[in-house]
C-alpha positions as CSV (number, residue, x, y, z in Angstrom):
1,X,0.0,0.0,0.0
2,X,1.0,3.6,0.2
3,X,3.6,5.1,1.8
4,X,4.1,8.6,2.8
5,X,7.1,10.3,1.3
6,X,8.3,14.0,2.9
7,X,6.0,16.0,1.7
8,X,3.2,14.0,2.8
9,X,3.9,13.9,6.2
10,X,4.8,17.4,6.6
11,X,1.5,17.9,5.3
12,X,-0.6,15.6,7.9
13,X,2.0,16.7,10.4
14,X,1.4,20.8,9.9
15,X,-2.7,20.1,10.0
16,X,-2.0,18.6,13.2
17,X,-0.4,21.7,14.6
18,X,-3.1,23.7,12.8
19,X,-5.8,22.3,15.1
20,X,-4.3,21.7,17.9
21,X,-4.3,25.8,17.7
22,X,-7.8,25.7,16.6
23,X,-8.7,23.5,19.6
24,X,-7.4,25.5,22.3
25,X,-8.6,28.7,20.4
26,X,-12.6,26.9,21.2
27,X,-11.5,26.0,24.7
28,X,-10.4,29.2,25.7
29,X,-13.2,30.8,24.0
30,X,-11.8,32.9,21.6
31,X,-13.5,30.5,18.6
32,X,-17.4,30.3,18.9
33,X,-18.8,26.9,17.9
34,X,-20.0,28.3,14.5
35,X,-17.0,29.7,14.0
36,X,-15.6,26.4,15.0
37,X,-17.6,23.8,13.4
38,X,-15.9,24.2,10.0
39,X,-12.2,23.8,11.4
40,X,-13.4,20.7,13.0
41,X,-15.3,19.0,10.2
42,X,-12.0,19.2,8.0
43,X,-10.4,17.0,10.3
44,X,-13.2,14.5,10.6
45,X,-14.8,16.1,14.1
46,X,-18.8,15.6,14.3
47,X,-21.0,16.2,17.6
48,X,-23.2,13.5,17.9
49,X,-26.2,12.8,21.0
50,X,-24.0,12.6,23.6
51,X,-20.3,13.1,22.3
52,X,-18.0,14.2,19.6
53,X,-17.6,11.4,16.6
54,X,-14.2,11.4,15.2
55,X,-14.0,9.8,11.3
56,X,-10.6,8.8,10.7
57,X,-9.9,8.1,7.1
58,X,-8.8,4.7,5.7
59,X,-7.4,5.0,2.4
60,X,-9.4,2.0,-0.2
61,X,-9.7,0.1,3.3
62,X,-6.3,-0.8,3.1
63,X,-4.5,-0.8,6.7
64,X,-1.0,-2.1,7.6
65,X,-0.7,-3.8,10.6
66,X,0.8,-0.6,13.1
67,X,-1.4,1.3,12.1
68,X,-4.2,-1.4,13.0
69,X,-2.7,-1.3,16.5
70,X,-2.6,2.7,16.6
71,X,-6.3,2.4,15.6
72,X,-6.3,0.1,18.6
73,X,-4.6,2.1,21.2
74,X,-6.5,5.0,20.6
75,X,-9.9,3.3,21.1
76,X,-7.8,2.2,24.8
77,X,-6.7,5.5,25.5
78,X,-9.3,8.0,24.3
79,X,-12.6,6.3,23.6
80,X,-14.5,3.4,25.4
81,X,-12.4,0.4,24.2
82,X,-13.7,0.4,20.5
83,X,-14.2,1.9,17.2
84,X,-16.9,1.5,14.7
85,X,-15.7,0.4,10.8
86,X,-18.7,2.1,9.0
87,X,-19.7,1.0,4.9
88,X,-17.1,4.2,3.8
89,X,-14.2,1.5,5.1
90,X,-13.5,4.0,7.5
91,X,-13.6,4.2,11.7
92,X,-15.4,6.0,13.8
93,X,-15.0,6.5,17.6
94,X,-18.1,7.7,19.4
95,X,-16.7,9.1,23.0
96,X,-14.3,11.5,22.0
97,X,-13.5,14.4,24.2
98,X,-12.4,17.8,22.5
99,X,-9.5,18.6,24.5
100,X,-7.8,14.6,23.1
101,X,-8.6,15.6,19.6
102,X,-5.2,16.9,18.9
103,X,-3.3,14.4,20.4
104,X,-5.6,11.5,18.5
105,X,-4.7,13.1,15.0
106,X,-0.8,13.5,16.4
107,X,-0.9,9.5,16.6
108,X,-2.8,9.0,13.8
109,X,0.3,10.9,12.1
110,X,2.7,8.9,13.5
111,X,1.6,6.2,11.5
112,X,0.4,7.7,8.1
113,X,-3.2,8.1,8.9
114,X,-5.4,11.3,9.6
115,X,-9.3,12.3,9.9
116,X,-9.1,14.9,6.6
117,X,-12.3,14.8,4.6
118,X,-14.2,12.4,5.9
119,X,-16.5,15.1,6.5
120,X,-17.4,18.7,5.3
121,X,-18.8,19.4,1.5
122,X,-15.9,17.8,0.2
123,X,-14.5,14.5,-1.7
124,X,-14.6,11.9,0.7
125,X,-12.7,9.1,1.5
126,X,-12.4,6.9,-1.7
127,X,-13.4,3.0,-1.8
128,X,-12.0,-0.1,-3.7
129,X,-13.0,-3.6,-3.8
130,X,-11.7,-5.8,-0.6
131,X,-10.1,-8.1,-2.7
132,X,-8.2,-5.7,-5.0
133,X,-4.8,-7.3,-6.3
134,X,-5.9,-11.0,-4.9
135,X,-9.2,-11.6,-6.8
136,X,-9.6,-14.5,-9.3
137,X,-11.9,-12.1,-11.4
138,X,-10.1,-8.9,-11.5
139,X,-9.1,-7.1,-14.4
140,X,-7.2,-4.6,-13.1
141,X,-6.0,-3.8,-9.9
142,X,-7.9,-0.5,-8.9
143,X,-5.8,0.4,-5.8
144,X,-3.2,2.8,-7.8
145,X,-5.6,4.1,-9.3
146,X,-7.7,4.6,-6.2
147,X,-4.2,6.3,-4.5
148,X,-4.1,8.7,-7.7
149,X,-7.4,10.1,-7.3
150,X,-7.0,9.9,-3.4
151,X,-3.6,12.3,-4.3
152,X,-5.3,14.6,-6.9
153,X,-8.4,15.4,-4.4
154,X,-7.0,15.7,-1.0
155,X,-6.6,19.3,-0.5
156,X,-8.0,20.2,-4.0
157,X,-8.7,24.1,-3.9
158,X,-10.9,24.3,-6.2
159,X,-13.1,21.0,-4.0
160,X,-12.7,21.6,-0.7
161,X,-16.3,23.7,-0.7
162,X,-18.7,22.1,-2.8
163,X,-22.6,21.8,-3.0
164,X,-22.8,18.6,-0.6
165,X,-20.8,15.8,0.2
166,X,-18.8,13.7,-2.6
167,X,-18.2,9.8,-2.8
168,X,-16.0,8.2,-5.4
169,X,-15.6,4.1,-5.8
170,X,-13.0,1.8,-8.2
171,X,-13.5,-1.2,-9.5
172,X,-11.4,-3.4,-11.7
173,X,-13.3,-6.7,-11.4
174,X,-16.0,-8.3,-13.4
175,X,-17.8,-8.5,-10.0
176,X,-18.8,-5.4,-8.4
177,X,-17.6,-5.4,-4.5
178,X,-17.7,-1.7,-4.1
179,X,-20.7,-0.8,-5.1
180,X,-20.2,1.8,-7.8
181,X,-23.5,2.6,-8.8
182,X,-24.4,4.4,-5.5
183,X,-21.8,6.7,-5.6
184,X,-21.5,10.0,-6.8
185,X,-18.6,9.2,-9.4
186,X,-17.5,6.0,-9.6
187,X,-15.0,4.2,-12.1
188,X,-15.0,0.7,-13.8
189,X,-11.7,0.2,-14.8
190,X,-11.1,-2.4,-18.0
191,X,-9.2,-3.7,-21.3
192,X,-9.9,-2.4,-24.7
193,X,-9.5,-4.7,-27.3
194,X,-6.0,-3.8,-27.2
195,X,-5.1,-4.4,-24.2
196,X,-4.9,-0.9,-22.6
197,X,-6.2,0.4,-19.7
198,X,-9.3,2.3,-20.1
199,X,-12.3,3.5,-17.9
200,X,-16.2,3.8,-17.7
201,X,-17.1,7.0,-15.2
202,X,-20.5,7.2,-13.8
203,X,-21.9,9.6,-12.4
204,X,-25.2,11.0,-10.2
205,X,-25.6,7.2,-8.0
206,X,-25.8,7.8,-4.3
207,X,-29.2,6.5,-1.8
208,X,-30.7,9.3,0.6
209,X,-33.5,10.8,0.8
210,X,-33.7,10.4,-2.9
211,X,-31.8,6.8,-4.3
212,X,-31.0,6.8,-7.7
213,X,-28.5,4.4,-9.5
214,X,-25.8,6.3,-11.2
215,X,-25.4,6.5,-15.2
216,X,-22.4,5.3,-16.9
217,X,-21.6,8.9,-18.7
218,X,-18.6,7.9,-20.6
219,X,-16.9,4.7,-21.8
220,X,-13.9,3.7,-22.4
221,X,-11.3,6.4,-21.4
222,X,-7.7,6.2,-21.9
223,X,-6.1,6.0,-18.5
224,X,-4.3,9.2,-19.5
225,X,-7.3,11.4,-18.7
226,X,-9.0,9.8,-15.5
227,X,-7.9,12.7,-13.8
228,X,-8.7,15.5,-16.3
229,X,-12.3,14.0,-16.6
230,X,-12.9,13.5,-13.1
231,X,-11.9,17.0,-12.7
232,X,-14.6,18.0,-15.6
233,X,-17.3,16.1,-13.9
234,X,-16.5,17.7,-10.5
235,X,-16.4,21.2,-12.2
236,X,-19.6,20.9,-13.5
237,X,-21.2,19.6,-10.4
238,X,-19.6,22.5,-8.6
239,X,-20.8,25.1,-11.1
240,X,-24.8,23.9,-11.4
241,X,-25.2,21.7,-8.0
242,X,-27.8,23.7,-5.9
243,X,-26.7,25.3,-2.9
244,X,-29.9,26.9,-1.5
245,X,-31.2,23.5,-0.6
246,X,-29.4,20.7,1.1
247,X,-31.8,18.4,0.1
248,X,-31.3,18.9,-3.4
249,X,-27.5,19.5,-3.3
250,X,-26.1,16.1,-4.4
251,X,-24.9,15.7,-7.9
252,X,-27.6,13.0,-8.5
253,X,-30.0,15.1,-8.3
254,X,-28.9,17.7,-10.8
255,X,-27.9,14.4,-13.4
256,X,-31.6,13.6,-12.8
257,X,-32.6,17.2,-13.4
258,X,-30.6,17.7,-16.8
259,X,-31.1,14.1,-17.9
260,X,-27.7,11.8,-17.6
261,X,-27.2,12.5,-21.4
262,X,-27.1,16.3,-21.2
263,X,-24.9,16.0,-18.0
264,X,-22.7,13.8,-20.2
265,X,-22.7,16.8,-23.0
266,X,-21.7,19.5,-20.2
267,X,-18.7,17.5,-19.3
268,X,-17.4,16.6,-22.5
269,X,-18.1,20.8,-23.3
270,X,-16.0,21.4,-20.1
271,X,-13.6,18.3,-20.6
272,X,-12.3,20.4,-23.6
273,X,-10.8,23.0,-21.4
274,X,-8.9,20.1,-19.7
275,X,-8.3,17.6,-21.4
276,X,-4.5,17.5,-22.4
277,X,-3.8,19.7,-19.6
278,X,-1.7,19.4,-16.5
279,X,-3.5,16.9,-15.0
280,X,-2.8,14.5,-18.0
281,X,-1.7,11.2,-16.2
282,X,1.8,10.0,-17.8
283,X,3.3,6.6,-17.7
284,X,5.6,7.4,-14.6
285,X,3.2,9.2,-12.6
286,X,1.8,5.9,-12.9
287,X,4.4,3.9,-12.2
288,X,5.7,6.2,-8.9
289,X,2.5,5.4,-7.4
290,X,2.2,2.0,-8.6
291,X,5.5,0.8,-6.8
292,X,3.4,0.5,-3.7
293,X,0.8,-2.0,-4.9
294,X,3.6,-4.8,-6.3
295,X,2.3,-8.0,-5.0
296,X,4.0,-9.7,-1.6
297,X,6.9,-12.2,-1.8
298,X,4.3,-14.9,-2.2
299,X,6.0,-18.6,-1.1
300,X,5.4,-21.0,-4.8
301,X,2.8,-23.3,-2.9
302,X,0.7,-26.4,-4.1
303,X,-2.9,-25.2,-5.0
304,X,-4.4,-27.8,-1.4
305,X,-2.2,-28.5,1.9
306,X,-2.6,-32.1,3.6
307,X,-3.5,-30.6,6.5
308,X,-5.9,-28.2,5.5
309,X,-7.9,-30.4,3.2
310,X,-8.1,-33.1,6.7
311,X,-9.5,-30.4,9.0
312,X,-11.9,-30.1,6.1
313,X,-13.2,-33.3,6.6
314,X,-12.9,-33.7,10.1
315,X,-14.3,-30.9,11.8
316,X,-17.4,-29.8,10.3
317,X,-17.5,-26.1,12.0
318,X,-14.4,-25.1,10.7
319,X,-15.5,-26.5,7.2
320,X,-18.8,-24.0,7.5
321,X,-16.4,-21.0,8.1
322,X,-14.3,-21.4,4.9
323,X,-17.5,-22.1,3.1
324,X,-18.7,-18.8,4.3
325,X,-15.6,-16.4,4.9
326,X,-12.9,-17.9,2.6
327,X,-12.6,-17.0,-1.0
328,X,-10.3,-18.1,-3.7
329,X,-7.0,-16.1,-4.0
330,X,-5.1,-15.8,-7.6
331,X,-2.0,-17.3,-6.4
332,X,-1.6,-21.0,-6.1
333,X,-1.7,-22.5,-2.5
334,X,-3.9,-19.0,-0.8
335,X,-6.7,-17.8,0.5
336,X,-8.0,-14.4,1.4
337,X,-10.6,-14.5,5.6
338,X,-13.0,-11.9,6.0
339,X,-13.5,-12.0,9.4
340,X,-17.0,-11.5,10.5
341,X,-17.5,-8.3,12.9
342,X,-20.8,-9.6,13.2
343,X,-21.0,-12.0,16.4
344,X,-24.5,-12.2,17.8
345,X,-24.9,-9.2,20.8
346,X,-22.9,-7.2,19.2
347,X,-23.2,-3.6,17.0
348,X,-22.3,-4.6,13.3
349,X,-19.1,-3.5,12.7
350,X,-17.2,-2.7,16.1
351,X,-14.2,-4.1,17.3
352,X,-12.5,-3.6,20.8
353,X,-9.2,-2.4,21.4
354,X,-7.7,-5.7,22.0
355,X,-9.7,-7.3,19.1
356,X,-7.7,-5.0,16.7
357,X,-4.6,-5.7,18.4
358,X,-5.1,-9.2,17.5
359,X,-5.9,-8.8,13.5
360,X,-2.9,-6.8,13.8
361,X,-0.9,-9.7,15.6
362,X,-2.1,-12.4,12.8
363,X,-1.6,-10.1,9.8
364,X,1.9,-9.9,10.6
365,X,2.0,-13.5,11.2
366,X,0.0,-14.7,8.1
367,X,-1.2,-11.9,5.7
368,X,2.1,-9.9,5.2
369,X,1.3,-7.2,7.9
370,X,-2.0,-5.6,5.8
371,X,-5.3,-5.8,6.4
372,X,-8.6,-4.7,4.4
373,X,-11.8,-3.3,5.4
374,X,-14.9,-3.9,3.5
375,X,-17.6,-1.7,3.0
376,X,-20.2,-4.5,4.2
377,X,-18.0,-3.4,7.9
378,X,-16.0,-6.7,7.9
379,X,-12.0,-7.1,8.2
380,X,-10.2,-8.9,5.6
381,X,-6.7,-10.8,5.3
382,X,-5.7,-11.2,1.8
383,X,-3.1,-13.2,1.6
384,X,-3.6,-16.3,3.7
385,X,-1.5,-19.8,3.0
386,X,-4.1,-22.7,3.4
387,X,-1.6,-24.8,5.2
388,X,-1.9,-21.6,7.9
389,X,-6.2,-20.8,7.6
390,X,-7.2,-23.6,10.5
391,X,-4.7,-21.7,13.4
392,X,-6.3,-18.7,11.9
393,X,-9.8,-19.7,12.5
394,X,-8.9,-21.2,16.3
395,X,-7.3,-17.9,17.1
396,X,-10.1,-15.9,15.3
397,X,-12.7,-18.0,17.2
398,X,-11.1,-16.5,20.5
399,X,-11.5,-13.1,20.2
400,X,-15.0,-13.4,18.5
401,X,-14.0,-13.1,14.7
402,X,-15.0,-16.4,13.5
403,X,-18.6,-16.3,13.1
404,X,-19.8,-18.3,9.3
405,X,-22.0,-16.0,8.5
406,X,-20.3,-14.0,5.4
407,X,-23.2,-12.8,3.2
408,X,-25.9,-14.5,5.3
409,X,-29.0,-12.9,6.8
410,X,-26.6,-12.2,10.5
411,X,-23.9,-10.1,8.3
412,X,-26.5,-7.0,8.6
413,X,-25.2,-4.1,7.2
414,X,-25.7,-1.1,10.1
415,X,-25.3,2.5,11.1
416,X,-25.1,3.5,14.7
417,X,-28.4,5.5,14.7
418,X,-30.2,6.7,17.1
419,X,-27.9,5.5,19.7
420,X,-24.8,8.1,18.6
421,X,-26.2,10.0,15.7
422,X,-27.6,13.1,15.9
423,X,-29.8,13.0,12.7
424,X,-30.8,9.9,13.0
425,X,-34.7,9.0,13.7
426,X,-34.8,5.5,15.3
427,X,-32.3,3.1,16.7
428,X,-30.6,0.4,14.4
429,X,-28.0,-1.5,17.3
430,X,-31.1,-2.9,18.8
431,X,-32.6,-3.5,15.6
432,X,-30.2,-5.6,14.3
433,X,-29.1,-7.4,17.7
434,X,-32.9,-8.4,18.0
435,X,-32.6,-10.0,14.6
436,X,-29.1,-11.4,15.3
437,X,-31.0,-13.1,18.6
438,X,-34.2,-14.6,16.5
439,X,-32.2,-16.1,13.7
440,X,-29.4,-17.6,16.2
441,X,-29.4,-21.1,14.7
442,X,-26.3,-20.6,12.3
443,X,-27.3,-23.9,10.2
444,X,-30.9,-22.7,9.5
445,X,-29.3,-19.5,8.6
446,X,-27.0,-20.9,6.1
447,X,-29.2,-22.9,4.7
448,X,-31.3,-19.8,3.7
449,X,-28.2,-18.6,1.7
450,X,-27.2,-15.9,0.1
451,X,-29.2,-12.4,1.7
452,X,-28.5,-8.8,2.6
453,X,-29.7,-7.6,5.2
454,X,-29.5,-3.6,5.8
455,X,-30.2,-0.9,8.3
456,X,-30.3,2.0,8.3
457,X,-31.3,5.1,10.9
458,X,-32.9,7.6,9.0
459,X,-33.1,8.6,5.1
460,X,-29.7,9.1,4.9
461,X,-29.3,5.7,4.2
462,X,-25.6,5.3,5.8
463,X,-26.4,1.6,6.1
464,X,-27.5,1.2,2.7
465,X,-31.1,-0.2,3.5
466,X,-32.2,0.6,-0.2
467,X,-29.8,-2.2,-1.5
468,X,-30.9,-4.7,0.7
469,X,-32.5,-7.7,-0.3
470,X,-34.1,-6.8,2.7
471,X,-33.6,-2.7,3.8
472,X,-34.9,-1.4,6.9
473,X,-35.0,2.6,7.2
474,X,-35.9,4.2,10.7
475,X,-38.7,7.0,10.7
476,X,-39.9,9.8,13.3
477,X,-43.9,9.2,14.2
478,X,-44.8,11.8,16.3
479,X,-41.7,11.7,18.0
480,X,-41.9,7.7,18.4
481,X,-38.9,4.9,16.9
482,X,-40.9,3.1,13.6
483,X,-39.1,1.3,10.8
484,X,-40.1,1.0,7.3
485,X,-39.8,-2.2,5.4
486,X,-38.1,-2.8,1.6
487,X,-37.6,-5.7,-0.7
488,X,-35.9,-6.8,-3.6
489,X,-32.5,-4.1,-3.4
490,X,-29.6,-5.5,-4.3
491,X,-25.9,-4.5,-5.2
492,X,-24.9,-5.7,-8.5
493,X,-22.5,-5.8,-11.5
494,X,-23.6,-4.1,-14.7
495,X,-26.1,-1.1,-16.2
496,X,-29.0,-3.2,-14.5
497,X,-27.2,-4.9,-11.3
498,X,-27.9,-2.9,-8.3
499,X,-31.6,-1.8,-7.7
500,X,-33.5,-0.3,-5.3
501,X,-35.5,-2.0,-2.8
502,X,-39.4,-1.6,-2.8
503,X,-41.3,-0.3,0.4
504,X,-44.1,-2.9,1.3
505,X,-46.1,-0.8,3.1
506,X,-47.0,1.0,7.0
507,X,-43.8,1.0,9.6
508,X,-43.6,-1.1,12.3
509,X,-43.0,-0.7,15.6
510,X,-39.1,-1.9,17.2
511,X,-40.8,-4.5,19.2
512,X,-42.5,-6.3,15.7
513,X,-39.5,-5.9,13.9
514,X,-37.8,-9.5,14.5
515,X,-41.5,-10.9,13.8
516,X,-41.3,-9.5,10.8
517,X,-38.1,-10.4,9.4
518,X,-39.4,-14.0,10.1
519,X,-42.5,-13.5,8.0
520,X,-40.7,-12.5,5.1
521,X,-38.2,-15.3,5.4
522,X,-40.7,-17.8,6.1
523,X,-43.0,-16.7,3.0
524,X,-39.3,-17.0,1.2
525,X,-38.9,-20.3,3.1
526,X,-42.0,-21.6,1.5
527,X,-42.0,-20.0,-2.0
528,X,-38.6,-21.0,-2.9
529,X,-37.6,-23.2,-5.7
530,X,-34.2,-25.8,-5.7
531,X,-31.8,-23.9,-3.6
532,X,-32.9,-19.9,-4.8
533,X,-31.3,-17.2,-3.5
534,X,-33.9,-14.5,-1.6
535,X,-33.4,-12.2,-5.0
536,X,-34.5,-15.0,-6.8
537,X,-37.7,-16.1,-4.9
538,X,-38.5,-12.6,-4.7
539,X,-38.2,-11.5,-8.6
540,X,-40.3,-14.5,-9.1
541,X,-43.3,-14.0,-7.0
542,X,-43.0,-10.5,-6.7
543,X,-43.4,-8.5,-3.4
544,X,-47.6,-9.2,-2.8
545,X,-47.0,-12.7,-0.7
546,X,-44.6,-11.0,1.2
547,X,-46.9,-8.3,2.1
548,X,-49.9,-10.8,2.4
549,X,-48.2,-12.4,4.7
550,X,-46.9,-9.6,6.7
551,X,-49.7,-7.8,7.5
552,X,-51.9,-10.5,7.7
553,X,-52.6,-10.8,11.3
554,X,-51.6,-7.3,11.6
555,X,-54.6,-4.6,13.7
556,X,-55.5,-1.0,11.6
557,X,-52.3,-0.1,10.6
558,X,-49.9,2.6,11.1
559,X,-49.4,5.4,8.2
């Protein structure tokens, strides 16, 4: 992965001094909050319900093992023992006192990481697939280019105040693991017929109060320019993206206003004024940046180990965990573990202090010292021998990171809510740990298959609930916790692979909501067909005997 040459750190280091003056301008009172609130949402600083939030950014989800442990150590020494991975691959700690802030972001620098943009009107924190570099399906590897755009819009002038928030994703597989087409720019990365690198941009995806599935608004761009017309896009946005409502503010919804195909024209109008330009990529800009992504010394290994295969056969539990959270690697003889941060009882995507101490520990002892962090708030070793995956899982197993349950109903997709948020509407940590308590039998659960299930705490959709096979969005009723119920979402790969769920009617109270969840699988239960996955059942009977079987028993019901 990256590393951080001079310049960089004299960067991160200089911000650090920045708000450290910032800070004690607030305490001593010489900054007001409003005059304050800016400073701290550059470095990541949000006040939540009952404390500040701190984002800290994690490049593409990529992590090396020290800075695993920093991450660690400050959940120890300035939070309540954890942090919270959220579907932006980044963490978040929820008990942070002002005063620490400056010595959190002087540790963070210590080890190449920092809080910029992961808030504000701004580009965000950019995402990759989990399994960039290892996958058996991946065309090209989109961390470089990830790190290149990551470069280009940190500390962009002409960015750093845009209409509303900005999300960009990369993908170089023929599997979408990112989730592109939800994201305000987004980049499929591919081979023309020659061979050369070239790139699809989309633009105007993102969920919210209004969910719309980008448009692919240029294919096939020379590698050359992925800079240049990312900047065009942004430009436009920047220009025509409304300001004097923040509801309408995102770039989707001024793609949707001039049609994707007129957006496309305004680009290509403005891409004229750029294109050729400075930020032309050239052959060694990629290359500099490239040097960081060369694959590990990888030992030359048999495809199967002895061993391995006979703890296959004889111990049936740890067989059900690589069926779930192992996938195939594209070097002979390894395996890549996403360890499961969802263990019954607990909020999806948290991990204690001395839980990321021990990813840390068996990175450095089995995955090369990195670690990944998907966006379905799950940690993930790359680069695993097979020979070494069944003292993995007996060590995982200890701290709680062994749960089978990768892509299964109990991997729910979930923001904080209600319980740290301070827009949120309802709860979604009891939500989701009543769910996690119904469906507690892991062999009926993995016997239902593939499912997504996602949560979210109000209609800004953090947890992706529109993309769930099953979504669940938390609503205000007259100052009451209700949750609204979709179908049929899914994340795909494609112009028609990720859709939007579709609400099946009145919200539910929190006590019916592990009732209902049971209705739905149990109509899927009894609808489905030789082995279907939930999409399946559900595109072929449609949402009504869902809904019939929901509300059937169900009194007058809620608006």
């Amino acid at each position: 992965m990256y590393q951080y040459d001079q310049y960089d750190q004299t960067i991160v280091d200089e911000r650090v001094a920045q708000f450290r003056d910032q800070v004690r301008r607030r305490l001593s009172g010489e900054l007001t909050e409003d005059e304050f609130r800016p400073l701290r949402l550059q470095n990541g600083l949000y006040m939540q319900r009952h404390a500040y939030m701190h984002r800290i950014a994690i490049p593409y989800g990529n992590l090396r093992s020290d800075q695993l442990r920093m991450l660690g150590r400050i959940a120890r020494e300035h939070d309540r023992g954890y942090g919270h991975f959220s579907t932006r691959t980044n963490i978040q700690y929820n008990w942070i006192k002002l005063e620490e802030t400056p010595e959190i972001l002087a540790k963070l620098a210590s080890v190449q990481m920092h809080g910029i943009q992961t808030s504000g009107n701004d580009i965000r924190n950019i995402t990759a697939d989990q399994f960039a570099g290892v996958a058996p399906d991946e065309i090209i590897d989109p961390r470089p280019w990830a790190e290149i755009l990551r470069q280009w819009s940190t500390f962009h002038p002409e960015f750093s105040w845009l209409p509303r928030k900005f999300k960009i994703a990369v993908s170089g597989s023929k599997e979408d693991r990112v989730a592109v087409q939800i994201h305000d720019l987004g980049v499929y990365l591919d081979r023309n017929e020659n061979g050369e690198i070239v790139a699809s941009i989309l633009a105007g995806g993102g969920l919210g109060r209004t969910p719309i599935v980008g448009a692919i608004i240029r294919r096939d761009l020379p590698w050359q320019h992925l800079l240049t017309y990312c900047e065009a896009v942004l430009r436009v946005y920047n220009r025509y993206g409304r300001r004097d409502n923040l509801y309408k503010a995102r770039i989707k919804i001024l793609v949707k206003a001039l049609s994707p195909a007129k957006f496309a024209q305004q680009v290509e109008e403005e891409w004229q004024h750029l294109k050729n330009g400075p930020s032309t990529l050239t052959q060694a800009e990629v290359d500099r940046v490239s040097q960081h992504f060369v694959p590990p010394a990888y030992e030359k290994l048999a495809d199967t180990d002895a061993s391995y295969e006979t703890h296959l056969l004889e111990n049936r539990a740890f067989a059900r965990w690589v069926e779930r959270n192992v996938r195939t690697h594209r070097v002979s003889g390894y395996a890549s573990v996403t360890l499961s941060l969802k263990p019954h009882g607990i909020a999806p995507g948290d991990a204690t202090d001395k839980q990321m101490e021990a990813v840390a520990d068996w990175a450095d002892e089995y995955a090369f010292g990195y670690i990944r962090v998907s966006h379905e708030q799950n940690l993930i070793l790359a680069d695993v021998k097979k020979r070494d995956l069944f003292a993995l899982w007996e060590k995982a197993k200890a701290v709680g990171f062994a749960t089978p349950n990768i892509g299964l109903l109990t991997d729910i997709i979930a923001c904080p809510g209600g319980d740290f948020c301070s827009l949120a509407n309802a709860k979604s940590i009891p939500i989701a740990t009543a769910i996690q308590a119904r469906f507690d039998d892991l062999d009926y659960v993995h016997d239902l298959g593939d499912l997504s299930l996602n949560i979210s705490g109000c209609m800004n959709s953090c947890g992706h609930h529109h993309v769930g096979n099953i979504g669940v969005l938390g609503v205000d009723k007259d100052g009451a916790e209700w949750y609204q119920v979709s179908l049929g979402g899914e994340q795909g790969t494609g112009a028609n692979g990720t859709r939007l769920g579709r609400v099946i009617g009145p919200s539910f109270s929190a006590e019916e909501m592990p009732d209902v969840v049971e209705k739905v699988i149990a109509t899927f239960v009894a609808n489905r067909i030789n082995g279907e996955r939930f999409i399946d059942t559900y595109d072929r009977i449609g949402i009504a005997p869902f809904k019939e079987r929901v509300y059937a028993s169900r009194q007058p019901a809620h608006a």
